[in-house]
PADREN-217078 format. One record per residue (C-alpha): x, y negated, z; residue in three letters. Coordinates in steps of 0.05 Angstrom, whole numbers, plus 5000, padded with zeros to 4 digits. Example, Ala and Ser with C-alpha at 12.3 -4.5 7.8 and 13.67 -1.06 7.14 Angstrom:
! PADREN-217078
524650905156ALA 527350215143SER 
//
This chain:
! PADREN-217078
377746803921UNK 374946533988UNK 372047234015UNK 378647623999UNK 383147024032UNK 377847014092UNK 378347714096UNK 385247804093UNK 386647144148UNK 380647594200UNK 385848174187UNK 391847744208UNK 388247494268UNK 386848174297UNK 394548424273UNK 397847794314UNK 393447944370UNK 393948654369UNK 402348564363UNK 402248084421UNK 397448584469UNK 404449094452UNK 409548594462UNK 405348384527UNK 403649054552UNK 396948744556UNK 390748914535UNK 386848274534UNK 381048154494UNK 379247754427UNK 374547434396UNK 373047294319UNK 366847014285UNK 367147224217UNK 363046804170UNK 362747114105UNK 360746674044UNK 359547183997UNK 351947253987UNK 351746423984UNK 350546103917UNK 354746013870UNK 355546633857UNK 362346743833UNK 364347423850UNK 372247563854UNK 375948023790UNK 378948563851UNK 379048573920UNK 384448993953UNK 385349363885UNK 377949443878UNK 374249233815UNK 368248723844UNK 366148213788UNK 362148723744UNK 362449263784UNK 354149293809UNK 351249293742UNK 346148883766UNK 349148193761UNK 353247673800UNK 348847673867UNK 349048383867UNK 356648353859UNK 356847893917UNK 352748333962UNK 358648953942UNK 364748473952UNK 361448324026UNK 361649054039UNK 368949074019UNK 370548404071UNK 366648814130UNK 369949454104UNK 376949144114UNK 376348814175UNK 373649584206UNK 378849884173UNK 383649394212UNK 379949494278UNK 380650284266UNK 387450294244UNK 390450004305UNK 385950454355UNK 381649824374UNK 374550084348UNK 372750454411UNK 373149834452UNK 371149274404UNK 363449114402UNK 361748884321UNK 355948504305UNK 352748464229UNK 347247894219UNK 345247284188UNK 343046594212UNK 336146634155UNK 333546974112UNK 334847124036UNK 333146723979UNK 327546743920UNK 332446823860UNK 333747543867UNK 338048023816UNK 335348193755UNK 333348913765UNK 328448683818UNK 333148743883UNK 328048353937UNK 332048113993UNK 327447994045UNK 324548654047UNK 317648534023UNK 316647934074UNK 313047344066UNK 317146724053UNK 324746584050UNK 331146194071UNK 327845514092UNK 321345714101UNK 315945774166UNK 314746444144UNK 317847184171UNK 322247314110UNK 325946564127UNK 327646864194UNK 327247654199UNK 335247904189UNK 338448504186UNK 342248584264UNK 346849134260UNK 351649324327UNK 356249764333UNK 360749904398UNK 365150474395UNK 368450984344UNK 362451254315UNK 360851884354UNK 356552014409UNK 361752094464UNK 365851554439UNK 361150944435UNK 357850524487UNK 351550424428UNK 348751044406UNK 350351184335UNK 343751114301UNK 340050814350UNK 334050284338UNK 330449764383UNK 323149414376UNK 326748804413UNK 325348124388UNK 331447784390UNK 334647154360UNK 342046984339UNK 342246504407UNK 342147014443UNK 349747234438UNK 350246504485UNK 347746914536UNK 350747584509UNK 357747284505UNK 358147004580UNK 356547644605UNK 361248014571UNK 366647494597UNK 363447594667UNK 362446874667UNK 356446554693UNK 352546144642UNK 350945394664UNK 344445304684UNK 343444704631UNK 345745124573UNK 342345604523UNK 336145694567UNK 332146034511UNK 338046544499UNK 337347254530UNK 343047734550UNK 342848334501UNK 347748744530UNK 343049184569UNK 338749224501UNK 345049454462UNK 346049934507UNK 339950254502UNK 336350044574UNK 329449844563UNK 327849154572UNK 322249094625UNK 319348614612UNK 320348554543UNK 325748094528UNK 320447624491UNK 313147724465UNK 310647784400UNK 
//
């Protein structure tokens, strides 16, 4: 039961926040960092979440079951966002801090993509993730990152050190995170010149 409780507490935190921006007259800004456990061994995948059958529900075994119930915690917490009018203005970020695992499910689901290598390794498929952003409510007009849009960057999960001080217009300390780089202007679609980092 700990991805529907963590779920449900993410959707508290942005209700209480969201009541006390109304009762304030405020619109002040919030952060969460949502650290699913689902895809983490064991792999114990709840009966229902929200009403919705999960344990059983792939076909394809427990870890697949886990990856599903993950898209139900992400699901709910958007849902939240986009039922109290806060999508537009809320930049969401999907990763991971490695990469998957060798023990994959049974009908052959690879989760490193085809990469050499997994979680713990030296290899790419220890440290390539999926980065998903999304700022905005979806359409074109609406959203500061183009729907659909794709960068080349080579980034790493430090980076939101950077990322995070300039979206608080604060400036970063000169002795702290000096390998991280600001991806704002990269999630916005400006190209980085020079490249934020080499291959």
């Amino acid at each position: 039961q700990v991805g529907p409780r963590l779920a449900h507490r993410a959707v508290e935190f942005i209700d209480a926040h969201h009541r006390s921006n109304l009762d304030a007259g405020s619109s002040d800004p919030f952060f969460l960092l949502y650290m699913s456990t689902a895809i983490h061994k064991p792999w114990t995948p709840p009966d229902v979440f929200d009403g919705t059958a999960v344990a059983g529900a792939t076909g394809a075994g427990e870890k697949a079951d886990m990856i599903f119930e993950l898209d139900l915690e992400v699901g709910a917490i958007l849902q939240a966002l986009e039922q109290r009018g806060l999508s537009r203005e809320t930049l969401v970020i999907f990763t991971s801090d490695n990469g998957g695992i060798e023990a994959d499910s049974p009908d052959g689901h690879d989760s490193v993509g085809g990469l050499r290598g997994s979680k713990g390794g030296i290899h790419e498929g220890s440290h390539r993730v999926p980065f998903i952003a999304k700022w905005g409510d979806g359409t074109s007009a609406g959203s500061l990152i183009a729907p659909g849009s794709t960068s080349d960057e080579l980034i790493g999960i430090h980076d939101y050190v950077a990322t995070l001080y300039d979206l608080a217009r604060q400036d970063m300390p000169e002795e702290q995170a000096r390998d991280s780089a600001n991806l704002l202007p990269v999630l916005l679609g400006q190209p980085a010149n020079p490249p934020l980092r080499e291959f």
